[in-house]
py3Dmol code that shows the C-alpha trace and the ligand (Angstrom):
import py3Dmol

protein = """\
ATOM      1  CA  UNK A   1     -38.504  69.269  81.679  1.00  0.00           C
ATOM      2  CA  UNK A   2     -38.902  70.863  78.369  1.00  0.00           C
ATOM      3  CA  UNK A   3     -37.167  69.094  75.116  1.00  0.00           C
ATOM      4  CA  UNK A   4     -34.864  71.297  72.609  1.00  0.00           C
ATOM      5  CA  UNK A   5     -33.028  70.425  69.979  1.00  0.00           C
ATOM      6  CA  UNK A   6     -29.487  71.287  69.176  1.00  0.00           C
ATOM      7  CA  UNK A   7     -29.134  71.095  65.426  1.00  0.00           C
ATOM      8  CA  UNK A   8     -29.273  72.919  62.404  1.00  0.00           C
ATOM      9  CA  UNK A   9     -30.172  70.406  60.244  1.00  0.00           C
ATOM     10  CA  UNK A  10     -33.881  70.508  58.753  1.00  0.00           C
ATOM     11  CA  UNK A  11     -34.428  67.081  58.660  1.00  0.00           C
ATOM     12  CA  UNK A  12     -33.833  66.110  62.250  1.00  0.00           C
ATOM     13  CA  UNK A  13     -35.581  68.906  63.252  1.00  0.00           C
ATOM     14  CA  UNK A  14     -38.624  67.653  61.557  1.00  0.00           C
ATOM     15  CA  UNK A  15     -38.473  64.244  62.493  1.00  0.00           C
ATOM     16  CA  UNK A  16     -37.709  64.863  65.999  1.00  0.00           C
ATOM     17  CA  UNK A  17     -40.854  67.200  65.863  1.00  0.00           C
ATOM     18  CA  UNK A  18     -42.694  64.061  64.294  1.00  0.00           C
ATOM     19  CA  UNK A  19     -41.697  62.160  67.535  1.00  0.00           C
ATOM     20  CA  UNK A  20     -43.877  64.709  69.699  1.00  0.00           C
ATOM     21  CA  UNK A  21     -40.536  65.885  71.152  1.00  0.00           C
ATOM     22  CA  UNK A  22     -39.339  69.312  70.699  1.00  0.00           C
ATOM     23  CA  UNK A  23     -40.402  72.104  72.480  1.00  0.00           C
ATOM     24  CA  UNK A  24     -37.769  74.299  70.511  1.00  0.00           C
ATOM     25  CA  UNK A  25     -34.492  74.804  68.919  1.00  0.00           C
ATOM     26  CA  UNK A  26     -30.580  75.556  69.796  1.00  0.00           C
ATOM     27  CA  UNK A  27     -28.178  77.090  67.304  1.00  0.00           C
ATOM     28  CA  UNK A  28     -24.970  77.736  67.097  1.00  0.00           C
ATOM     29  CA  UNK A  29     -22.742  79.393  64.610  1.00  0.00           C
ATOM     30  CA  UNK A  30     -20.926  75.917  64.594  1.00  0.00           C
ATOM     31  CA  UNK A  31     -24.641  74.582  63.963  1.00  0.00           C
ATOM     32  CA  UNK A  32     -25.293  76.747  61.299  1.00  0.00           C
ATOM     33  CA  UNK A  33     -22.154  76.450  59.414  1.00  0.00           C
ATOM     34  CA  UNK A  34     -22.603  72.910  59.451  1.00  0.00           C
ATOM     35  CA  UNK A  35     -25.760  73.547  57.869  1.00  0.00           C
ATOM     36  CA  UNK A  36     -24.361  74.880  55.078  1.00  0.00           C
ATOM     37  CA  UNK A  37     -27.588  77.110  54.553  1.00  0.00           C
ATOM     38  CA  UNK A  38     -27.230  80.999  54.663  1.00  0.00           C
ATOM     39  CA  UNK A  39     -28.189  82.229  58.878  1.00  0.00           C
ATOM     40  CA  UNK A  40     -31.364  83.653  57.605  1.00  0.00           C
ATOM     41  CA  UNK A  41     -32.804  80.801  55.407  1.00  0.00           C
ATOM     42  CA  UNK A  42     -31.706  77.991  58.039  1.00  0.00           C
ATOM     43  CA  UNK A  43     -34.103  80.468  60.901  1.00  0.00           C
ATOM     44  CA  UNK A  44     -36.678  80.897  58.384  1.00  0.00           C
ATOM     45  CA  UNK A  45     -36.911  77.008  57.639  1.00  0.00           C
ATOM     46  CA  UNK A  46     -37.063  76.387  61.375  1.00  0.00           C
ATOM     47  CA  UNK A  47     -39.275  78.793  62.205  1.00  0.00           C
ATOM     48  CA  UNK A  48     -41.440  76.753  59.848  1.00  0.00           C
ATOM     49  CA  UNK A  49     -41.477  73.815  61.438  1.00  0.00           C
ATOM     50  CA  UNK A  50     -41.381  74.530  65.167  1.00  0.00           C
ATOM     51  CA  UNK A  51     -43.842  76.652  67.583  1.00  0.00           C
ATOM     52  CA  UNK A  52     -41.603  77.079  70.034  1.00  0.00           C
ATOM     53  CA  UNK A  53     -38.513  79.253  71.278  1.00  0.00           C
ATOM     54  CA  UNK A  54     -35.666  79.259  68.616  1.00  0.00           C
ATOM     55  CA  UNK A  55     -32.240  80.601  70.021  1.00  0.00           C
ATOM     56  CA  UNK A  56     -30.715  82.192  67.213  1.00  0.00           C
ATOM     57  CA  UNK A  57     -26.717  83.636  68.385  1.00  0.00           C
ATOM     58  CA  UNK A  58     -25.144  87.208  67.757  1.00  0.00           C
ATOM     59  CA  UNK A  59     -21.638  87.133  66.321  1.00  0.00           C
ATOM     60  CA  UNK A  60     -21.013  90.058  67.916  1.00  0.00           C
ATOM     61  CA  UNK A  61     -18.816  90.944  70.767  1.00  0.00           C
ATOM     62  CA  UNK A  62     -19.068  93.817  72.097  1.00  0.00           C
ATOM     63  CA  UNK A  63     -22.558  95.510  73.471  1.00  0.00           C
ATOM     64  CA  UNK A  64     -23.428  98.074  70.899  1.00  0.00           C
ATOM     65  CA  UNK A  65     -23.436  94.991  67.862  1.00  0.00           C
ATOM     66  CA  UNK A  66     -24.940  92.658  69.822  1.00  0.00           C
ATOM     67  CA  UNK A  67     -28.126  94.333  70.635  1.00  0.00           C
ATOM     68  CA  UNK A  68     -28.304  95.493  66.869  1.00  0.00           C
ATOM     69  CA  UNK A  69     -27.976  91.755  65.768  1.00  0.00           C
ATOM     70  CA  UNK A  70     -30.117  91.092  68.820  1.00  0.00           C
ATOM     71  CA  UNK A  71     -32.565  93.535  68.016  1.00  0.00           C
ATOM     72  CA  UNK A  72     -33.073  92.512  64.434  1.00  0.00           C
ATOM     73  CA  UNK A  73     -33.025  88.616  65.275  1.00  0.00           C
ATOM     74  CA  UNK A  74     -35.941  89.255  67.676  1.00  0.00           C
ATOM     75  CA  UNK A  75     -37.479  91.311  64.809  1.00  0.00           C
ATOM     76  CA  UNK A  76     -37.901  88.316  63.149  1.00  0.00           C
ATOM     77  CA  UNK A  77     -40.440  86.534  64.738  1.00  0.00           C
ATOM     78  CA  UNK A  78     -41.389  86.396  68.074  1.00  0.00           C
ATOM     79  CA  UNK A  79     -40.401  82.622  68.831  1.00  0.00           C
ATOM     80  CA  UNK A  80     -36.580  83.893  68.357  1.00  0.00           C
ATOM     81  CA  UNK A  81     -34.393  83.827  71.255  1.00  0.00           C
ATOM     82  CA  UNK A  82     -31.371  85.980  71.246  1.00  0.00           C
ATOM     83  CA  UNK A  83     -28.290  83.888  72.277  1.00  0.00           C
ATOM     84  CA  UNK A  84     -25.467  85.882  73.713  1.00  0.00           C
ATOM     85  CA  UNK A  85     -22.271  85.101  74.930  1.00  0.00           C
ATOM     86  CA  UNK A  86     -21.711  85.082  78.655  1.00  0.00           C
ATOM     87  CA  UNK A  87     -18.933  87.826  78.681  1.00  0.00           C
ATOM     88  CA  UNK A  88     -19.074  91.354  80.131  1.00  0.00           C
ATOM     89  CA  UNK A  89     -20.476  93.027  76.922  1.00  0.00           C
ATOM     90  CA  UNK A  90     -22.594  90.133  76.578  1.00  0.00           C
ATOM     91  CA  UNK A  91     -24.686  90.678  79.774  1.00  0.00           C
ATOM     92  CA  UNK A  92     -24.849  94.903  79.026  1.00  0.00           C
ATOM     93  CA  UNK A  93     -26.656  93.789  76.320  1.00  0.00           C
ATOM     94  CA  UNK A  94     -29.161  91.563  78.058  1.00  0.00           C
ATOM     95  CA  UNK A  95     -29.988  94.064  80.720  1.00  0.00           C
ATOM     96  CA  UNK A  96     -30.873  96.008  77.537  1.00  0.00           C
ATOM     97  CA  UNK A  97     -32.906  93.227  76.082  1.00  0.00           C
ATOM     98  CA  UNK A  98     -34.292  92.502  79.090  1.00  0.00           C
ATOM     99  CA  UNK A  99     -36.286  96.275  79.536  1.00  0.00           C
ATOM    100  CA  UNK A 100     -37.185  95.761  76.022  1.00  0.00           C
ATOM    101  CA  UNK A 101     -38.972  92.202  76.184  1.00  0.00           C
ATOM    102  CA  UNK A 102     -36.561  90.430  74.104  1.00  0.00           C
ATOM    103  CA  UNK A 103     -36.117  86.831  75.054  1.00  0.00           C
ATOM    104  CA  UNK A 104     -32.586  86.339  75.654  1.00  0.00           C
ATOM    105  CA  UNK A 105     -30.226  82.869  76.031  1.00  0.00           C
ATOM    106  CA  UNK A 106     -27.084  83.356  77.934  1.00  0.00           C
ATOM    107  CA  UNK A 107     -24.471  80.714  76.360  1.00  0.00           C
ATOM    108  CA  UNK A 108     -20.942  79.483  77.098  1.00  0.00           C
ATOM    109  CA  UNK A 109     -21.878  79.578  80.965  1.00  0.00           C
ATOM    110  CA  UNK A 110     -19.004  77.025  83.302  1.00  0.00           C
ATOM    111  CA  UNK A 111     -19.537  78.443  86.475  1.00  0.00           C
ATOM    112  CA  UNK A 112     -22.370  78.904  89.186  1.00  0.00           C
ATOM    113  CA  UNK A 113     -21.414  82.589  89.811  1.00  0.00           C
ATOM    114  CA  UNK A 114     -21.285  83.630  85.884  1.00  0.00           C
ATOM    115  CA  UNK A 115     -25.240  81.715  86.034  1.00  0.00           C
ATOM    116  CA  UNK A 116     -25.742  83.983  89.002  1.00  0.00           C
ATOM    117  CA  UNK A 117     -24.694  87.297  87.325  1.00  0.00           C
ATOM    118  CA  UNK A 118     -26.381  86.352  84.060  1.00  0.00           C
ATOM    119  CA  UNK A 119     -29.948  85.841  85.927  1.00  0.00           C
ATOM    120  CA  UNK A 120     -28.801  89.117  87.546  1.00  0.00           C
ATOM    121  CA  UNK A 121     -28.462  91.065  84.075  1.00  0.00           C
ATOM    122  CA  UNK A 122     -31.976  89.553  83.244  1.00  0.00           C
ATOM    123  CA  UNK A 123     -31.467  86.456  81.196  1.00  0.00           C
ATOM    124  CA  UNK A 124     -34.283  83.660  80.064  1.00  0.00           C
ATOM    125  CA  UNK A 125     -32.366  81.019  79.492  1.00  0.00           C
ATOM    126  CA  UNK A 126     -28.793  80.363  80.818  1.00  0.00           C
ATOM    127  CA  UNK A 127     -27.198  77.738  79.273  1.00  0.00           C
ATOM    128  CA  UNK A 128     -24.461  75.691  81.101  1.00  0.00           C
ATOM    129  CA  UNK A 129     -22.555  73.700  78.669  1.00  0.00           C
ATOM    130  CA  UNK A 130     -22.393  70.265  80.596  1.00  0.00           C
ATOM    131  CA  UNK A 131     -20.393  68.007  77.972  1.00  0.00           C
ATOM    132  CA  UNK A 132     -17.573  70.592  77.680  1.00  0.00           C
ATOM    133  CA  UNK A 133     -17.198  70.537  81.233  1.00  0.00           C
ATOM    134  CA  UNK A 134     -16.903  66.759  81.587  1.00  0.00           C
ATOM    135  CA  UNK A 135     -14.218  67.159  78.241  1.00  0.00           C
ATOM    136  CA  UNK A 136     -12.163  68.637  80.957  1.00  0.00           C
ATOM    137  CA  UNK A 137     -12.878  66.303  84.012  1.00  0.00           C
ATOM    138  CA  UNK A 138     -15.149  68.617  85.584  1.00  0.00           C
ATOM    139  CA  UNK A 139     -18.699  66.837  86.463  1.00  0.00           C
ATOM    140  CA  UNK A 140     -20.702  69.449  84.237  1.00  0.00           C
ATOM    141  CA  UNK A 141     -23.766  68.075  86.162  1.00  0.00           C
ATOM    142  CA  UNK A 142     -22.386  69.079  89.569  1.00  0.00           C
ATOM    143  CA  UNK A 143     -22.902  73.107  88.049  1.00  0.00           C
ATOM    144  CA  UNK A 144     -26.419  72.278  87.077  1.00  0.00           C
ATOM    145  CA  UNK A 145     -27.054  71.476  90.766  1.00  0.00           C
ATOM    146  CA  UNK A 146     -25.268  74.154  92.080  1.00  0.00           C
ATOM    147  CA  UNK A 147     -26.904  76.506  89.259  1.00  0.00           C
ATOM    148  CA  UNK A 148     -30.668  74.759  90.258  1.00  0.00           C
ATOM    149  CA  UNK A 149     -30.057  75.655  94.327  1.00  0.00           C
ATOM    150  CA  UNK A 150     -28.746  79.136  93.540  1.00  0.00           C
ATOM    151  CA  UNK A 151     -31.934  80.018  91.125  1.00  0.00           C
ATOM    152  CA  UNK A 152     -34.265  78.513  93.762  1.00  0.00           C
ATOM    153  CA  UNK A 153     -32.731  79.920  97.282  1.00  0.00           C
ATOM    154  CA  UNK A 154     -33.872  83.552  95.533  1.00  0.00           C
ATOM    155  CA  UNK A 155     -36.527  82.148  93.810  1.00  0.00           C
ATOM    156  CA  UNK A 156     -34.885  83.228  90.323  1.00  0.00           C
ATOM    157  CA  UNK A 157     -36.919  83.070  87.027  1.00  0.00           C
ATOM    158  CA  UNK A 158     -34.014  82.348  84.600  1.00  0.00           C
ATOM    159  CA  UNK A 159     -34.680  79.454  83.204  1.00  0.00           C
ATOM    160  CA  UNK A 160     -31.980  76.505  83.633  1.00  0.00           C
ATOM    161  CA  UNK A 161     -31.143  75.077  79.975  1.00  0.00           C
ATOM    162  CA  UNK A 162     -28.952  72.285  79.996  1.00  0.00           C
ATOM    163  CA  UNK A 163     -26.757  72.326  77.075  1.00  0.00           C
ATOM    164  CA  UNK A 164     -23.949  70.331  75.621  1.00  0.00           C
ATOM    165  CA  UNK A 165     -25.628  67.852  76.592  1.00  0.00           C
ATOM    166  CA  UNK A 166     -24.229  64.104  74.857  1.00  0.00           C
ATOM    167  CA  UNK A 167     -25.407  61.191  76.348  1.00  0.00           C
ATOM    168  CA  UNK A 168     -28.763  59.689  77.719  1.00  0.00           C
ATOM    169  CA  UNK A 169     -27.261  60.202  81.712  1.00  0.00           C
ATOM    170  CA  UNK A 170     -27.028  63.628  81.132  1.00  0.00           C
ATOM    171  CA  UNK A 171     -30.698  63.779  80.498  1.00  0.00           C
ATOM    172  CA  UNK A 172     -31.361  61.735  83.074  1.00  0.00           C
ATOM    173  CA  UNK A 173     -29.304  64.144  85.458  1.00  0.00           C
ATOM    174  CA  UNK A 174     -30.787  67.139  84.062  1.00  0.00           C
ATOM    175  CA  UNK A 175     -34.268  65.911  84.942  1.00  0.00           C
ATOM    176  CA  UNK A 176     -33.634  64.514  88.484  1.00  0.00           C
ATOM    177  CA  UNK A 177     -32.074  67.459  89.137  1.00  0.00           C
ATOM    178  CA  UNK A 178     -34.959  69.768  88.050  1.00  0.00           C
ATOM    179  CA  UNK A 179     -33.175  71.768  85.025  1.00  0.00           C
ATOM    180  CA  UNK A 180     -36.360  73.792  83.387  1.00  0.00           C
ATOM    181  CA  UNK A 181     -35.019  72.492  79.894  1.00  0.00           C
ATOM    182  CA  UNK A 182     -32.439  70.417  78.207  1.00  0.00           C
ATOM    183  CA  UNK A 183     -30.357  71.097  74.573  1.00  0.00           C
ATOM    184  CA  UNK A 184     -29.589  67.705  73.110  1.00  0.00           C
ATOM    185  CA  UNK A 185     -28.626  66.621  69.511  1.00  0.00           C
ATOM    186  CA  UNK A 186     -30.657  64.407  67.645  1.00  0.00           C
ATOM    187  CA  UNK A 187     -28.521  61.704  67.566  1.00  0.00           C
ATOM    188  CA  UNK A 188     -29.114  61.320  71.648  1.00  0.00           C
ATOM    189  CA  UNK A 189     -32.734  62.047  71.564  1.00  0.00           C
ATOM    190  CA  UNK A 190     -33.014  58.740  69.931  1.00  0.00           C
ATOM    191  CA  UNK A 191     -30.447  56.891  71.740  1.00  0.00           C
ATOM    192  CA  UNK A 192     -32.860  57.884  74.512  1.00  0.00           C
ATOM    193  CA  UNK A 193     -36.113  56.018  73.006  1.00  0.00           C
ATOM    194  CA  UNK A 194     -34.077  52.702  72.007  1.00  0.00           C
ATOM    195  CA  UNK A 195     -33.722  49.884  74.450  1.00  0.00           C
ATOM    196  CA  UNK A 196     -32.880  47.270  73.416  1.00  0.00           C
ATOM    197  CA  UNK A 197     -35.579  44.860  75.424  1.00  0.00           C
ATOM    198  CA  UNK A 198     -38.260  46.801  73.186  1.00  0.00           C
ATOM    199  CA  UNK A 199     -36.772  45.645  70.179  1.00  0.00           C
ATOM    200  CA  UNK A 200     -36.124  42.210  71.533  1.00  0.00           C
ATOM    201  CA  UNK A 201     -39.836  42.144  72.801  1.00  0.00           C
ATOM    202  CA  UNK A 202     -41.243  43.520  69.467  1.00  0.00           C
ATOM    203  CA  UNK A 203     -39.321  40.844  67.530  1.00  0.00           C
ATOM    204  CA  UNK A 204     -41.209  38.000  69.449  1.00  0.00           C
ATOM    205  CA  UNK A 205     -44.522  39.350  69.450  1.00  0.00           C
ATOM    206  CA  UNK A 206     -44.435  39.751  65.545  1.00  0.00           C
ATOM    207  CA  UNK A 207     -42.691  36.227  65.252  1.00  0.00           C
ATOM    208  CA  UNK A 208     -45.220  34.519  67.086  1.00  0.00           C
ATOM    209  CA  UNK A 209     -48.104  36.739  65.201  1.00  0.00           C
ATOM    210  CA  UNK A 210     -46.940  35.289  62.040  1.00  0.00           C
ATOM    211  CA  UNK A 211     -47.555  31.398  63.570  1.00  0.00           C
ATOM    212  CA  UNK A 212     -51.280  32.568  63.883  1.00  0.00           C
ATOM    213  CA  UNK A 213     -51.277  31.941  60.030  1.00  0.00           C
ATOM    214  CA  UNK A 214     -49.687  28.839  59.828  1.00  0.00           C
TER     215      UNK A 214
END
"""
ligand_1 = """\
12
E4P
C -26.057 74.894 73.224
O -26.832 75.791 73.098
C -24.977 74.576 72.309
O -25.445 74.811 71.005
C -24.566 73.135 72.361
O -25.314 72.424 73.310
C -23.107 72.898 72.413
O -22.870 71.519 72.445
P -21.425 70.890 72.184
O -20.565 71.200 73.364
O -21.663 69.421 72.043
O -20.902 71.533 70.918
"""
view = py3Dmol.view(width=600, height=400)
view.addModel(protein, "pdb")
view.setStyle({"model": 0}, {"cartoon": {"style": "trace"}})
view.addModel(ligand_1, "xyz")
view.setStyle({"model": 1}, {"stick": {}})
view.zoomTo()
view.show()
């Protein structure tokens, strides 16, 4: 299972990158606003430090402005990866992207049919937002199973990207279940390398290293 970050912020994004763990990048406009950097700088910056797929979202919402944004997002660099919203307009415009090469993520997805209709249009990624779901007492892992034997009963290419993702079990799900990649925030990629038997373990060998002087 491939490793993305959702975050904006620079300095996670380089220090999860130290770790060995990204594979690439999710935005949001919520992401970048929390960034407080201008859209363009934050993708340059990012674009800097990883070598892998960036999904950078349209604002747009209707088919015409989203494959100019699109269009000039995937102008950028080649490691950008238009995200567009899973409405009607939405998937027009990945049809479109889709003839034209341009990498597209399919966001906002709740429901195995819209994941079905998005791989239809020609998505990359689809992107079912897991954490929301459970926000509402829906098992948002239940629609990454239904989403995983859809996409393999027609032996579909779109790529499963787990997003909303907020806790350690839903990466645990996600990869038991076979989703292609995961979105996570930093703050959970590390809550996934802590245990607290490592720590405990590391304290005593050190302890006892320092009686070797004595
Ligand atoms: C995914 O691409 C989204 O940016 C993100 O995972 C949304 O997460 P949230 O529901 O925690 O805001």
């Amino acid at each position: 299972m491939k490793i993305f970050i959702d975050s904006g912020n620079t300095d996670e994004i380089r220090e999860a990158c130290a770790l060995g763990l990204v594979d690439g990048v999710t935005t949001n406009p919520s992401l970048v606003a929390k960034s407080g950097k201008p859209f363009r700088q934050l993708l340059d910056e990012i674009l800097a430090i990883v070598d892998g797929p960036i999904s950078a979202e349209v604002i747009s919402t209707h088919a015409e402005g989203i494959l100019k944004e699109g269009r000039e997002l995937a102008g950028i660099h080649h490691n950008i990866v238009v995200k567009v919203p899973l409405i009607p307009e939405g998937l027009k415009a990945v049809r479109i992207f889709s003839q034209e090469g341009i990498k597209t993520n399919v966001t906002l997805c709740f429901s195995a049919p819209q994941a079905l209709l998005s791989a239809k249009a020609g998505a990359t990624y689809i992107s079912p937002f897991v954490g929301r779901l459970d926000d509402i007492s829906a098992p948002g892992m239940n629609l990454i199973e239904d989403i995983r034997t859809i996409y393999d009963n027609y032996a579909i290419e779109t790529q499963i990207l787990t997003a909303s993702a907020r806790s350690p079990m839903h990466f645990m799900e996600a990869a038991k279940i076979g989703s292609d990649v995961i979105t996570a925030p930093f703050s959970v990629l590390m809550q996934l390398l802590s245990h607290p038997l490592t720590d405990i373990g590391l304290k005593k060998f050190l302890d006892d290293w320092e009686k070797t002087k004595k």
